[in-house]
C-alpha positions in Angstrom: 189.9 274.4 289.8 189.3 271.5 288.0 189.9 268.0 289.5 191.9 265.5 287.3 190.1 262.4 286.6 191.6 259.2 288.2 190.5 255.7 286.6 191.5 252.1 287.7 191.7 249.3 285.5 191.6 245.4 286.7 191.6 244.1 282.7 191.0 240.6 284.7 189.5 242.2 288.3 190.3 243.5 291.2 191.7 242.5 294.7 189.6 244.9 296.7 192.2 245.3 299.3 194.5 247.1 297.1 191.6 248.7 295.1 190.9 250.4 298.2 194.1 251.6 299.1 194.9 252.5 295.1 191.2 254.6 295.0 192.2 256.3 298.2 195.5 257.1 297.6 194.5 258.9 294.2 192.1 260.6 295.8 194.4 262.2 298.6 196.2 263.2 295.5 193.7 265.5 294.5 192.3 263.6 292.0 188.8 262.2 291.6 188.6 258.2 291.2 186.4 255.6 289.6 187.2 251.9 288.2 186.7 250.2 285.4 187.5 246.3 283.8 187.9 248.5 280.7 191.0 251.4 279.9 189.3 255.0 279.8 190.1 258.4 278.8 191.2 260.3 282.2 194.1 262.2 283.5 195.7 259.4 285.4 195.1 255.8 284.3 196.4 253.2 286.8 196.3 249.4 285.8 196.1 247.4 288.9 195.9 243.7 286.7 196.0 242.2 283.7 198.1 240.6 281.5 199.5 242.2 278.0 198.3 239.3 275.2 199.1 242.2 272.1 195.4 243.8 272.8 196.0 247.7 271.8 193.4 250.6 274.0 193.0 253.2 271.7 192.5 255.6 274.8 194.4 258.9 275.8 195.6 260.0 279.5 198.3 262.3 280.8 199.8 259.4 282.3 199.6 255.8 283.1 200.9 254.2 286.3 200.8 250.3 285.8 201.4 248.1 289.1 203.1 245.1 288.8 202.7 243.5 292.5 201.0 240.3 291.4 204.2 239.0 289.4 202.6 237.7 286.3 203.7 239.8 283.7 201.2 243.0 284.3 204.5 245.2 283.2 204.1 244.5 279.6 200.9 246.5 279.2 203.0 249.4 278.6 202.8 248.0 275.1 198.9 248.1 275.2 198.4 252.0 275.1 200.4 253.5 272.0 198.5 256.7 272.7 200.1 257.5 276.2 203.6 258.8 276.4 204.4 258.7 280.1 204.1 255.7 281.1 205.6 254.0 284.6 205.5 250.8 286.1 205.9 250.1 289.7 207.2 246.9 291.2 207.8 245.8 294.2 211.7 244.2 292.5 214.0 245.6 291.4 213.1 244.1 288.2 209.9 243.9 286.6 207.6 240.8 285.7 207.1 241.2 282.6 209.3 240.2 279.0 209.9 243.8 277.4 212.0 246.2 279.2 209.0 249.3 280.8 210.0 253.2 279.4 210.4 253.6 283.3 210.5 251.8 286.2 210.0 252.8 290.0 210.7 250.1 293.0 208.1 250.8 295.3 205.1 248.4 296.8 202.0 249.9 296.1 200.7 252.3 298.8 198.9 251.1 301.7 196.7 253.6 303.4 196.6 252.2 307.4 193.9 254.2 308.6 191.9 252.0 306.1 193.5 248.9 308.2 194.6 249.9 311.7 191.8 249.8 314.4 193.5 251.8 317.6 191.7 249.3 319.8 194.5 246.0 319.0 195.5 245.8 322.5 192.9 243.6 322.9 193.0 239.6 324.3 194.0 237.7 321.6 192.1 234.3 321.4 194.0 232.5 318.6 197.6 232.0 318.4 198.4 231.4 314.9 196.1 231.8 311.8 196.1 231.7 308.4 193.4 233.6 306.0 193.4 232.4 302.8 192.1 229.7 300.5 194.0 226.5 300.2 196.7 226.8 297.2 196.7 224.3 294.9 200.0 221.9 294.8 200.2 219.2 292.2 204.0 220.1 291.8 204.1 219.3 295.7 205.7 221.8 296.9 207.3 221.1 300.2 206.2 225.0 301.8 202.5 224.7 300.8 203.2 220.5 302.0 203.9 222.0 305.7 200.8 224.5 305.4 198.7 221.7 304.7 201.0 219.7 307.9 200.0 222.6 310.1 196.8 222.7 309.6 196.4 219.3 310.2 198.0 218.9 313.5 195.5 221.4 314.4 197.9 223.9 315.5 196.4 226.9 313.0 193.2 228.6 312.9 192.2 228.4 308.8 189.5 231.0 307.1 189.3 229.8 303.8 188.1 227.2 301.3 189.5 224.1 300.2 190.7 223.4 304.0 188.0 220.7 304.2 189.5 217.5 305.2 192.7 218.9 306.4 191.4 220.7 308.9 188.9 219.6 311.3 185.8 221.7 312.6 187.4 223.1 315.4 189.8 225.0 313.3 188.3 225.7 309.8 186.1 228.6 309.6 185.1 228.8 306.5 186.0 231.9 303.8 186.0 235.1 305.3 185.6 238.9 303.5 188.2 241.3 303.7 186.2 243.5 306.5 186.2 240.2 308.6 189.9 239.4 308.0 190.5 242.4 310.0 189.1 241.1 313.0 190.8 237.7 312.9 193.9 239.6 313.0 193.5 241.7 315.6 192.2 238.2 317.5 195.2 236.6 316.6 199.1 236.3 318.1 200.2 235.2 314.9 199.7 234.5 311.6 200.8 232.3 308.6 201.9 234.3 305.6 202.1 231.6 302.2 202.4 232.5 298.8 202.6 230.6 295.1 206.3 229.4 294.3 206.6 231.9 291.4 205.6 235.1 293.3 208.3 234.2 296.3 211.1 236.6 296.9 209.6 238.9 294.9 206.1 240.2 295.9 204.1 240.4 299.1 200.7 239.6 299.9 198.0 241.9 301.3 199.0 240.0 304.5 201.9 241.3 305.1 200.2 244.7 306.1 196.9 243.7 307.3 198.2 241.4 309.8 200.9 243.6 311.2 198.9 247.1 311.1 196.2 245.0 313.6 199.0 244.4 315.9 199.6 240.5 314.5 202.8 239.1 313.8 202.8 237.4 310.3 205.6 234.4 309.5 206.2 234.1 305.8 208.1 231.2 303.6 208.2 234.6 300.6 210.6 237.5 302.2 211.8 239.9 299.4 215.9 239.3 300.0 216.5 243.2 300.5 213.9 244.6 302.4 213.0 244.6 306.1 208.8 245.0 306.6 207.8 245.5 310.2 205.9 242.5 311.7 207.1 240.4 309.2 209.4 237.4 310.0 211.1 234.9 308.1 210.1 231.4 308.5 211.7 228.2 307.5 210.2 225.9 309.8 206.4 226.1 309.8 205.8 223.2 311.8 207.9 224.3 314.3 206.7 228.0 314.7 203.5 227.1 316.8 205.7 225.1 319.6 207.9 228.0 320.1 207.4 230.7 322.9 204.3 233.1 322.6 205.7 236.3 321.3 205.8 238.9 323.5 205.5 242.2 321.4 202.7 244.4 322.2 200.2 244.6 319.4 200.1 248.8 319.0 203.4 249.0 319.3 203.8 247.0 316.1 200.4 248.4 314.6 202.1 252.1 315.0 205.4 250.5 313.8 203.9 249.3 310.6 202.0 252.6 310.0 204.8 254.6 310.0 206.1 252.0 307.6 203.4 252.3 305.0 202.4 256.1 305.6 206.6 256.9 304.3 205.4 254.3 301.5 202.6 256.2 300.2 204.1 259.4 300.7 207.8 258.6 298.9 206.0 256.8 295.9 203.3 260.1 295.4 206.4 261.8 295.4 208.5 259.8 292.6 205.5 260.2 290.7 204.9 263.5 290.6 202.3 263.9 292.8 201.0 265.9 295.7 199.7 263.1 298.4 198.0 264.8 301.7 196.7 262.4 304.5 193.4 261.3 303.7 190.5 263.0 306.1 188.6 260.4 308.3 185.3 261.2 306.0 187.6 260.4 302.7 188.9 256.9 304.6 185.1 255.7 305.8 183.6 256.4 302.3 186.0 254.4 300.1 186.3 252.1 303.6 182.5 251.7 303.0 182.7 251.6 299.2 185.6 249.1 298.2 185.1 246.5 301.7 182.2 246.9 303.5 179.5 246.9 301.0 181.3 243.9 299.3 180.9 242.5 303.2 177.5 242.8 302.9 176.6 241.6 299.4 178.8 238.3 300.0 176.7 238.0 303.1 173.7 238.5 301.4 174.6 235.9 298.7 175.3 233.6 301.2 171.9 233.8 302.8 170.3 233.3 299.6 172.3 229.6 298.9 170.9 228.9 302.0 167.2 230.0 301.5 
């Protein structure tokens, strides 16, 4: 029997964390996956970014599934392919980002796949007590969360990974930018975590943090909750300053990591159901190949690029 052809479209890139978990997702659907910056003819075409600007792909697919987790308007696409007549856009709100009203609309986040996350050994000393792994967000408008990021970091009370932390934080702290297979480790090294997100995406998106910290057994502390919906591991915080002088917490890091899978597996397999699809676990040798596709090898070639600035 023939496989249907899966193809992922970043018009304006990728974030390779949920690449990863879109490509193997698909694929435990029965389907085989590739990516593209460019709209293809497939079976199942999935737009992970971009932004509609009246562009019109004169391409042909059984269906189109268009995430809208970023918040910037990624929903109107279902203008840009006339061709297509089921066409679905998934959001994380109960309303979509975009201007024009989507020909269907499903409230889901997009899967997350933990065995591409989890690592059963989290139960592990944990040598930091809070971090945060990301680059410094720009704040011209100065806004007062991203103000107490920048307090905390400079009180010295959070580890950083990340550029633009130069100055703030001091060389005890600040790491320096880390790749997604390293971001793993510092959360399963880590207590906690800091959780902070632009002013237009709060209350109604999540970061990749707010799995990847929690399915390592790391408790993540966000300013951004979405109002209606509990996410394991995930704590509202309105005092960042504060969070670091408060007891350690005492939860034991698989017990939250098994917590959170559980969480995301009944993700993945509800939204493959509301769209149609027939989602099976993903064997281990399905995980380490698009593990060793979509992270590891972009690991490697960022280590390799660094190496040759330094030559």
């Amino acid at each position: 029997m023939r496989r249907g052809h899966c193809v992922i479209v970043g018009l304006d890139g990728f974030d390779p964390d949920v690449l990863a978990n879109l490509a193997l997702f698909y694929a435990a659907c029965g389907l085989t996956v590739t990516s593209s910056q460019t709209p293809q003819d497939c079976d199942v075409l999935v737009v992970q970014r971009g932004t509609w600007q009246g562009q019109q792909f004169d391409v042909h697919a059984r269906e189109c599934h268009i995430y809208d987790y970023t918040w910037t308007g990624t929903a109107d696409l279902h203008q840009a392919f006339p061709n297509i007549r089921s066409i679905v856009v998934i959001s994380p709100s109960a309303t979509a980002s975009g201007k024009s009203t989507p020909p269907a609309l499903i409230r889901s986040f997009h899967p997350v796949i933990p065995a591409l996350w989890a690592n059963p050994q989290v139960d592990t000393p944990r040598g930091y007590g809070f971090v945060h792994v990301g680059h410094r967000k720009p704040n011209s408008a100065g806004d007062a969360w991203l103000e107490q990021m920048d307090a905390v970091v400079r009180e010295g009370s959070c580890d950083v990974w990340g550029n633009g932390w130069d100055g703030i934080a001091d060389a005890t702290t600040s790491h320096g930018p880390a790749t997604l297979h390293q971001c793993q480790a510092v959360y399963r090294q880590a207590r906690c975590a800091f959780g902070i997100m632009y002013p237009f995406q709060r209350g109604r998106t999540i970061s990749g943090r707010a799995w990847q910290a929690p399915l390592n057994g790391c408790v993540l502390y966000s300013e951004a909750i979405i109002p209606d919906v509990a996410l394991p591991g995930v704590e509202r915080c309105d005092d960042f300053l504060g969070a670091p002088r408060q007891p350690a917490t005492r939860h034991k890091p698989s017990d939250l990591a098994q917590e959170a899978t559980q969480f995301w597996e009944n993700v993945s397999w509800r939204l493959a159901a509301q769209l149609g699809l027939y989602y099976e676990r993903p064997t281990a040798v399905m995980v380490r190949n698009v593990y060793a596709r979509e992270v590891y090898l972009r690991h490697l070639n960022s280590r390799a690029r660094q190496i040759l600035r330094r030559a």
